[in-house]
BABAKE-415117 format. One line per field, with one value per residue (C-alpha): residue in one letter; x, y, z. Coordinates in steps of 0.02 Angstrom, whole numbers, plus 50000, padded with zeros to 5 digits. Example, Ala and Ser with C-alpha at 12.3 -4.5 7.8 and 13.67 -1.06 7.14 Angstrom:
residu	[a  s]
x	[50615  50684]
y	[49775  49947]
z	[50390  50357]
//
This chain:
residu	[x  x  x  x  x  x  x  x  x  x  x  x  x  x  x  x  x  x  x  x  x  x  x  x  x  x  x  x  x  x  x  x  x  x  x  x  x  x  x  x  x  x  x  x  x  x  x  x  x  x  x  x  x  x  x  x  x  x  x  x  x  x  x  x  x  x  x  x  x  x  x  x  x  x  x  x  x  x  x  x  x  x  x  x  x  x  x  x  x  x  x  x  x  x  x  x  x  x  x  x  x  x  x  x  x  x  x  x  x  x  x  x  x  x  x  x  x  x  x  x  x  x  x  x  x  x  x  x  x  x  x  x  x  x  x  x  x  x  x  x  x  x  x  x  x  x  x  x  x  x  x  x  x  x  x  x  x  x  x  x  x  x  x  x  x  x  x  x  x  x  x  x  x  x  x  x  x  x  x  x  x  x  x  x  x  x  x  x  x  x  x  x  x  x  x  x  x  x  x  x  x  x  x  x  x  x  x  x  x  x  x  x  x  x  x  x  x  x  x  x  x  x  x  x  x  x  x  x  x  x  x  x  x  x  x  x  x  x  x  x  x  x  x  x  x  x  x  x  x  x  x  x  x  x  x  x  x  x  x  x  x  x  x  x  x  x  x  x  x  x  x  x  x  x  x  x  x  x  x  x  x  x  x  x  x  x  x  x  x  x  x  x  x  x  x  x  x  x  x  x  x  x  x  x  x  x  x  x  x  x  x  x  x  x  x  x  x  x  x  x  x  x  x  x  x  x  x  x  x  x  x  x  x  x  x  x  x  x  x  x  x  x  x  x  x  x  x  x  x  x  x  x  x  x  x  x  x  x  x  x  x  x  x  x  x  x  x  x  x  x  x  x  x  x  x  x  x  x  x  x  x  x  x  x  x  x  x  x  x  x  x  x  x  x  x  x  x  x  x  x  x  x  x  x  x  x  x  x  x  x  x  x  x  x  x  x  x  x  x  x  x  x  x  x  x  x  x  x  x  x  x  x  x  x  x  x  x  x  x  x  x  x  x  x  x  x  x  x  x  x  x  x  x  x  x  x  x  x  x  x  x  x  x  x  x  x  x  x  x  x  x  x  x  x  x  x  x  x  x  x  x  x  x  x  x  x  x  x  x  x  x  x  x  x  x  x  x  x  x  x  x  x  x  x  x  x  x  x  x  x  x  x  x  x  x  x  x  x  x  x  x  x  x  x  x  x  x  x  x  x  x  x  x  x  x  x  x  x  x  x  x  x  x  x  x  x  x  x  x  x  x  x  x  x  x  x  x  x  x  x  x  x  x  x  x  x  x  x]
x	[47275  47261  47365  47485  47529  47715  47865  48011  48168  48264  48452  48568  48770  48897  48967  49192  49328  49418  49402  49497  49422  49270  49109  48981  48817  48719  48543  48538  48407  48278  48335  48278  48135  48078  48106  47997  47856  47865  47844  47683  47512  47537  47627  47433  47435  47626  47768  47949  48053  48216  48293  48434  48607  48555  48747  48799  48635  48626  48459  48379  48410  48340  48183  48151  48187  48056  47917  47952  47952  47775  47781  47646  47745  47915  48039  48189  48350  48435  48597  48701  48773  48606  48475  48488  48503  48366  48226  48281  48223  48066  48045  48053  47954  47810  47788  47756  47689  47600  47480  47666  47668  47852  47901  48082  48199  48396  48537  48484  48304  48321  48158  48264  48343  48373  48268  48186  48030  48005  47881  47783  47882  47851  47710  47781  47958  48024  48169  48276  48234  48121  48087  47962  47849  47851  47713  47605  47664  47606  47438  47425  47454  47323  47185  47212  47270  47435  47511  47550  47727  47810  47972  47873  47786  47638  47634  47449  47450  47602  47583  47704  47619  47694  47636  47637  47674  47834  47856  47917  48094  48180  48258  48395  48390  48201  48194  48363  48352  48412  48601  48526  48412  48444  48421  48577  48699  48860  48964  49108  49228  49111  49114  48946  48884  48839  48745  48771  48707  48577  48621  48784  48845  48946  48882  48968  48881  48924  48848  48649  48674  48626  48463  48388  48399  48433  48431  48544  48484  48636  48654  48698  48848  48756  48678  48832  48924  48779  48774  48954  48945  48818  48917  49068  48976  48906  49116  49109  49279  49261  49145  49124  49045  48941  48904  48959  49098  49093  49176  49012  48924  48936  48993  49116  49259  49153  49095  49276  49330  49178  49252  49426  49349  49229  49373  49526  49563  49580  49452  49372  49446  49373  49337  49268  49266  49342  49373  49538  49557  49461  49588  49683  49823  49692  49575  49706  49762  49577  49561  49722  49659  49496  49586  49518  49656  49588  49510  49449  49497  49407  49527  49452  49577  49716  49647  49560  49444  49391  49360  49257  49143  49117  49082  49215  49327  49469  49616  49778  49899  49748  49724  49927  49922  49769  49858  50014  49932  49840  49963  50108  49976  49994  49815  49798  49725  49654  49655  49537  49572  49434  49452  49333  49277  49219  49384  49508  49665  49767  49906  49782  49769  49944  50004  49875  49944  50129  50056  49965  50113  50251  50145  50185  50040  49930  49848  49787  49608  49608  49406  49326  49205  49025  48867  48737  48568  48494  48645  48694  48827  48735  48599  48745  48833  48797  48844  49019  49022  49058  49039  48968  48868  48704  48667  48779  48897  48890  49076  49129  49230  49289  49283  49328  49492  49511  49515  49464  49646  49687  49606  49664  49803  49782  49704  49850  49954  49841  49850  50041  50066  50088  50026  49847  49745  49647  49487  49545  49627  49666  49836  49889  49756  49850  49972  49946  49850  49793  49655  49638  49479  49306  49279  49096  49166  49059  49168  49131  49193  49169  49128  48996  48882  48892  48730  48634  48708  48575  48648  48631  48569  48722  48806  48838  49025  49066  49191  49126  49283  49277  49396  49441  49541  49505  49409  49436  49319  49174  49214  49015  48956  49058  49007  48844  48844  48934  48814  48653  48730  48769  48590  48525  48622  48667  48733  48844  49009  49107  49252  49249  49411  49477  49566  49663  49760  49877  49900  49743  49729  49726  49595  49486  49519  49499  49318  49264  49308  49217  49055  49078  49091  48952  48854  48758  48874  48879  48896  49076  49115  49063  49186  49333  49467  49399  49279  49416  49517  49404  49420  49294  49294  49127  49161  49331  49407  49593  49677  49711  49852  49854  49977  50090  50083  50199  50134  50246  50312  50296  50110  50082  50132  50053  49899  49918  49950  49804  49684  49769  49714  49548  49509  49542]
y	[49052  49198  49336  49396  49560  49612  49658  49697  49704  49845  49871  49998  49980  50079  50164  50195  50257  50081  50065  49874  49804  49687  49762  49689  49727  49553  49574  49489  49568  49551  49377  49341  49440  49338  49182  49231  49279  49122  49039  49122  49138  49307  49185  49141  49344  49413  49371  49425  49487  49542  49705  49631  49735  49855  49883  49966  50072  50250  50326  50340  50178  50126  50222  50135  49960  49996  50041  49883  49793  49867  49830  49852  49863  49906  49844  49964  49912  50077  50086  50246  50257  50233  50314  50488  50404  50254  50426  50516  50360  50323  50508  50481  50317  50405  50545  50416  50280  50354  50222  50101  50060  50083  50010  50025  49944  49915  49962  50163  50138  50236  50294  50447  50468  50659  50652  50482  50518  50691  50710  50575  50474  50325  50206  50114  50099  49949  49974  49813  49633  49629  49448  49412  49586  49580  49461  49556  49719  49633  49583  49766  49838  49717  49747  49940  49918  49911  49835  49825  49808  49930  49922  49977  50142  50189  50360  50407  50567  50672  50586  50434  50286  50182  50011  49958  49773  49666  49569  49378  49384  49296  49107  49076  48896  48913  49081  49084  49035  48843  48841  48772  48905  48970  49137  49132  49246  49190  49331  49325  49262  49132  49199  49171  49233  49168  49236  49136  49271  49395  49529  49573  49548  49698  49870  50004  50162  50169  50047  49996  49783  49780  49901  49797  49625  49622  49470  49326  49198  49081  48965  48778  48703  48541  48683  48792  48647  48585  48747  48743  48592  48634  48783  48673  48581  48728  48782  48916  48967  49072  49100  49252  49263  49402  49422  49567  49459  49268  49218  49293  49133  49030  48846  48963  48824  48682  48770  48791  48608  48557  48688  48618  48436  48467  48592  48453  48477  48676  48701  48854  48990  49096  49270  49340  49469  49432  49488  49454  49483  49309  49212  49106  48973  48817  48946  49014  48848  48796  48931  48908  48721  48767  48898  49061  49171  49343  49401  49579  49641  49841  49882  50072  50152  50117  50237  50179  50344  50345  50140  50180  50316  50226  50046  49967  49880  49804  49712  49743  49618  49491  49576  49582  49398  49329  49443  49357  49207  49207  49275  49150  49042  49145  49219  49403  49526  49711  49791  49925  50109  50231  50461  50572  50460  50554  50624  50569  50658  50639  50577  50426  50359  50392  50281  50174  50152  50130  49984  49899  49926  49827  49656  49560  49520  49638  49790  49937  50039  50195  50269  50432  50400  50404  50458  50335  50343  50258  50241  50304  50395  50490  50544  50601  50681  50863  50795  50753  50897  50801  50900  50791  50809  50829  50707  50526  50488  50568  50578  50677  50817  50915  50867  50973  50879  50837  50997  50979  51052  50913  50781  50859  50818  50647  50625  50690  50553  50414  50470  50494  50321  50153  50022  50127  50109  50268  50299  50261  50430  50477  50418  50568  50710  50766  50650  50540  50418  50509  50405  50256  50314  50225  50123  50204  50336  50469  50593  50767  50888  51059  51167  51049  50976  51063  51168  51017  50876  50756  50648  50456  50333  50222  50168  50240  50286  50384  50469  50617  50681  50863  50874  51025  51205  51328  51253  51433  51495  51383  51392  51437  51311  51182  51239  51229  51057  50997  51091  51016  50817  50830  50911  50750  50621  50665  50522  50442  50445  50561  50598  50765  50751  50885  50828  51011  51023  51134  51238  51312  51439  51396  51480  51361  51222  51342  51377  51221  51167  51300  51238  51075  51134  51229  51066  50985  50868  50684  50571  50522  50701  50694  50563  50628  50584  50704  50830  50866  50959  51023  50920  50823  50621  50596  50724  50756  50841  50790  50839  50694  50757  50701  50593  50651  50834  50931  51042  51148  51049  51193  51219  51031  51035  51189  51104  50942  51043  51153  50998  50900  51058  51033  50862  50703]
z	[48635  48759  48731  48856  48890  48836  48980  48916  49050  49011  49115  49016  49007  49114  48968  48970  48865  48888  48667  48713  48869  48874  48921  49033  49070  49102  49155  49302  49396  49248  49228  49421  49400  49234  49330  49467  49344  49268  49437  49482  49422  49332  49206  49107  49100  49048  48932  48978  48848  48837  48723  48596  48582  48714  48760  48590  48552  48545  48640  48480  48454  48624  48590  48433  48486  48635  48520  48382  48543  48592  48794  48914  49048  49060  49190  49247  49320  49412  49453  49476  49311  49210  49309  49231  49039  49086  49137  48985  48901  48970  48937  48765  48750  48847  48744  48580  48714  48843  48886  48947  49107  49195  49352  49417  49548  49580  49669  49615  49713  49880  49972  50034  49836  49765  49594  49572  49634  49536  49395  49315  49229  49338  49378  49520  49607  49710  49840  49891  49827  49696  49652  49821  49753  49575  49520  49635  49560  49384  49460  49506  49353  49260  49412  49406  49608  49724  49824  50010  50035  50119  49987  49848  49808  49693  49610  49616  49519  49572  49742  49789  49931  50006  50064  50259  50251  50240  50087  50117  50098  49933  49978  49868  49850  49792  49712  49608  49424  49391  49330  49153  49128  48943  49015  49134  49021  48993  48885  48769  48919  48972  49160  49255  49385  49582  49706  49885  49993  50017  50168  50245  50410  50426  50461  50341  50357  50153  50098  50094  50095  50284  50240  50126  50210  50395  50408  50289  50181  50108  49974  50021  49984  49880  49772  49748  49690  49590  49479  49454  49385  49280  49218  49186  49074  48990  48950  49073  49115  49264  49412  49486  49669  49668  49864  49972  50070  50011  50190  50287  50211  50380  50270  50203  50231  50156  50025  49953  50005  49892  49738  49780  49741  49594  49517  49534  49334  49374  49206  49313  49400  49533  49601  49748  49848  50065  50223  50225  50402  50454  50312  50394  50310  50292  50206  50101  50062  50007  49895  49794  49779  49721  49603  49651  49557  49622  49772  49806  49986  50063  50191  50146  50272  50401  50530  50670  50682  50518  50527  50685  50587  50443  50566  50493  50614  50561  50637  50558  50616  50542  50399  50351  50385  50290  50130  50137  50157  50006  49916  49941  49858  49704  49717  49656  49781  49738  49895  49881  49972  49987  50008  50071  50226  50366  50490  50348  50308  50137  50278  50276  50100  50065  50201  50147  49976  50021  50160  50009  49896  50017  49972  49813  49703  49760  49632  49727  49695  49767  49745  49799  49930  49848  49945  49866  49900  50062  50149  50339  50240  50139  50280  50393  50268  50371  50509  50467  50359  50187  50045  49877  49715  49693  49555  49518  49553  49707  49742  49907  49844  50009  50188  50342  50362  50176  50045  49866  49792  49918  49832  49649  49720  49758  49570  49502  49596  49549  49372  49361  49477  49340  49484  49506  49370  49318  49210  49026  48998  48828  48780  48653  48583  48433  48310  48142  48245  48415  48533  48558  48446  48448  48286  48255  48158  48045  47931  47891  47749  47868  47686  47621  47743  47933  47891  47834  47925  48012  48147  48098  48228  48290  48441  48615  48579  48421  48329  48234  48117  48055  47895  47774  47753  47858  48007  48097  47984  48012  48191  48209  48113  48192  48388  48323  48262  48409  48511  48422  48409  48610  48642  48536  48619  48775  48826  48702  48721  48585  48525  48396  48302  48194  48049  47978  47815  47903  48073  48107  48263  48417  48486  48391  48510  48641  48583  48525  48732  48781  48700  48772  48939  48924  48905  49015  49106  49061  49231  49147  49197  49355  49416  49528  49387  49274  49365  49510  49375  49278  49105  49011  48975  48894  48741  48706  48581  48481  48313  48178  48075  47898  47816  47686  47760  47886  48040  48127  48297  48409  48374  48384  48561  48586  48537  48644  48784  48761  48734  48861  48987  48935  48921  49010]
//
């Protein structure tokens, strides 16, 4: 039998504080690109594989689960919130691996993008859809060539080419995987997943869909229903539509009559995400029967300037309309509201947010504006005068007609508001039981093992609790070892809880933030929730008082207001 040659798909998790909700982080794009390997005739030469428990592992963890898995290529998905951890990765799997070929793609892959295309860490990068380029890309890498498409770039030393020719665009109803494909995730709340476009109609200057595929390719009806009903024999008990704006699909109507038909028994429930402005009652109608119970609507702002700058036009009274019309039909809408646009004021999204708040049944998002990589936004950022971050997320933190204590402002509001929902905040920092508190939990005793401590390998969210007398006076030791397990996993989640037999000073808290701050930022810092004001949400610090023993109530709040300062 001829041996093949090892890929291994590799997509990491968008890592939270939310200790209770479910986490997702289904593979999708390896799972299309696997499926289109298999199809072709760089099948006879490659295997795809798949890393297990990728979603709880630590980057030590990662590193050693790439080398037992011994690839010879590895396959990158990119999005924002893994990019920085995926290249410290690969950095790390080179150095013991150097012979690995990596090739990367995703939502993240930009041709214009800040830091992807520094240094040598990659062999190859593909922008847009990857399934139409990828076996060639494999034939490449076992011929020692490239390839010629003008989406995907080889590094060649420290220089990057490009290719010059277009690649066949992807057909859906021949290049998705079958519905029955054992590959096709389904996770602990048996939702799946449907894709029933590829491109985007609409225009908005913030987003890339209309970049990377002018032109739409749609799913038919008979095969939308068809993998439903596969699904629904599989138990799944919710489908999730996955396209930009389900309604651009132009048998948008049909396609829910047929859901409405095959779904009679109401065993499935749907989501997707609408221009509610083209809803009219027979639509609504058709999606209560078919049981879509939540619909995502971008209405991004109510002012017609800022609408016009991002290409976003919108009409109001139609808007208004297809929202109560959907929800008299007892569908849930999130209406989503976006800051930082180009020629917005805060006059804006306030308005905005009492508008949304006058409907019944519908939640409210209210998101900084993010400049992502390859999009009209981003390259005209100057030009509107938008002021952003360097590295992800990205998030525009001042604009000429929107200040930064402006938008602190506007945080604070979210975060003190019970209908907005904010980024998993901690809940108390110092009490009998502060947290909520991740269940990967290592305990210290601060005069026996600081000096000699060696960090175990374990998940990407960890509790590290620091116990004894005294802890002012191994206030060194301690900065150090938070200091060293940060440096060494960089980007786990953790929470550092002191655990004091009595009042110690303050001023330890004060310098054990210090050190934390003077880390290198984690992306969960970076969001406007937390980096706006200052705080930290990827390491945080709290105080777990011990049972059976009295503290002082003044310092107590003394210390959750100093921590609460501090940390987010």
């Amino acid at each position: 039998m001829k041996h093949k040659s090892r890929v291994l798909f590799l997509q990491l998790p968008c890592l939270d504080n939310d200790v209770g909700g479910m986490r997702e982080n289904l593979p999708l794009a390896g799972i299309y690109l696997n499926y289109a390997l298999k199809q072709s005739a760089e099948s006879c030469w490659f295997q795809g594989a798949f890393l297990p428990a990728v979603d709880e592992m630590d980057n030590r963890g990662l590193e050693r689960g790439i080398m037992a898995a011994a690839p010879d290529v590895l396959v990158c998905t990119l999005y924002l919130w893994n990019i920085e951890r995926t290249l410290r990765v690969i950095r790390a799997v080179r150095r013991r691996h150097p012979h690995v070929k990596v090739l990367a793609g995703g939502p993240e892959a930009a041709r214009p993008h800040p830091f992807l295309f520094r240094g040598a860490l990659l062999d190859a990068v593909a922008v847009g859809e990857g399934e139409a380029v990828f076996p060639a890309m494999l034939h490449a890498v076992r011929t020692g060539g490239a390839t010629d498409f003008n989406t995907v770039a080889w590094r060649r030393g420290r220089v990057w080419n490009w290719g010059r020719k277009d690649a066949a665009p992807v057909v859906l109803a021949r290049d998705l995987p079958p519905p029955d494909d054992g590959r096709l995730p389904l996770d602990a709340g048996r939702i799946g997943y449907l894709e029933t476009t590829r491109g985007c109609p609409m225009q908005c200057s913030f987003c890339r869909y209309h970049h990377l595929r002018p032109e739409m390719d749609v799913l038919p009806p008979d095969e939308v229903v068809r993998r439903v009903r596969a699904w629904m024999k599989r138990g799944v008990r919710e489908v999730r539509f996955i396209d930009p704006t389900l309604n651009a699909h132009p048998q948008f109507i049909e396609i829910l009559e047929r859901l409405a038909e095959v779904n009679r028994c109401r065993r499935m429930s749907f989501f997707a995400e609408l221009k509610a402005d083209t809803i009219d009652a027979r639509a609504a109608d058709l999606l209560a029967r078919a049981n879509f119970t939540e619909i995502e609507v971008g209405m991004q702002s109510m002012d017609r300037q800022v609408l016009k700058a991002i290409r976003r036009p919108t009409r109001f009274d139609r808007l208004e309309e297809g929202i109560r019309q959907m929800t008299r039909h007892g569908i849930r809408i999130t209406l989503d509201i976006m800051y930082g646009l180009p020629k917005q004021r805060p006059a804006d999204v306030y308005r905005a947010i009492r508008w949304g708040r006058r409907f019944r049944r519908v939640g409210l998002q209210c998101m900084q504006t993010l400049l992502l990589p390859g999009t009209d936004l981003r390259r005209d950022m100057r030009r509107f005068g938008l002021k952003a971050g360097a590295l992800p997320p990205y998030g525009v933190a001042a604009t000429p007609s929107f200040s930064q204590k402006e938008m602190v402002r506007l945080e604070q509001f979210l975060a003190d508001a019970p209908d907005l929902p904010s980024d998993s905040p901690m809940d108390c920092f110092v009490g009998y039981a502060p947290g909520p508190l991740f269940p990967d939990v290592t305990c210290l005793d601060v005069s026996r093992r600081l000096h000699t401590f060696v960090l175990p390998e374990g998940g990407n969210r960890r509790v590290l609790v620091l116990a004894g007398s005294g802890l002012y006076a191994y206030r060194a030791l301690i900065k150090q070892l938070l200091s060293r397990v940060v440096r060494r996993e960089p980007d786990v989640l953790w929470q550092f809880v002191l655990a004091p037999v009595c009042e110690e000073p303050l001023d330890l808290v004060e310098e054990l933030a210090e050190t934390l701050q003077n880390a290198p930022a984690h992306i969960l810092d970076r969001y406007a929730s937390a980096s706006l004001s200052g705080r930290l949400a990827a390491r945080r610090l709290c105080i777990l008082l011990q049972r059976g023993r009295r503290y002082d109530p003044a310092w107590v709040v003394a210390a959750e207001d100093a921590l609460r300062a501090r940390f987010y």
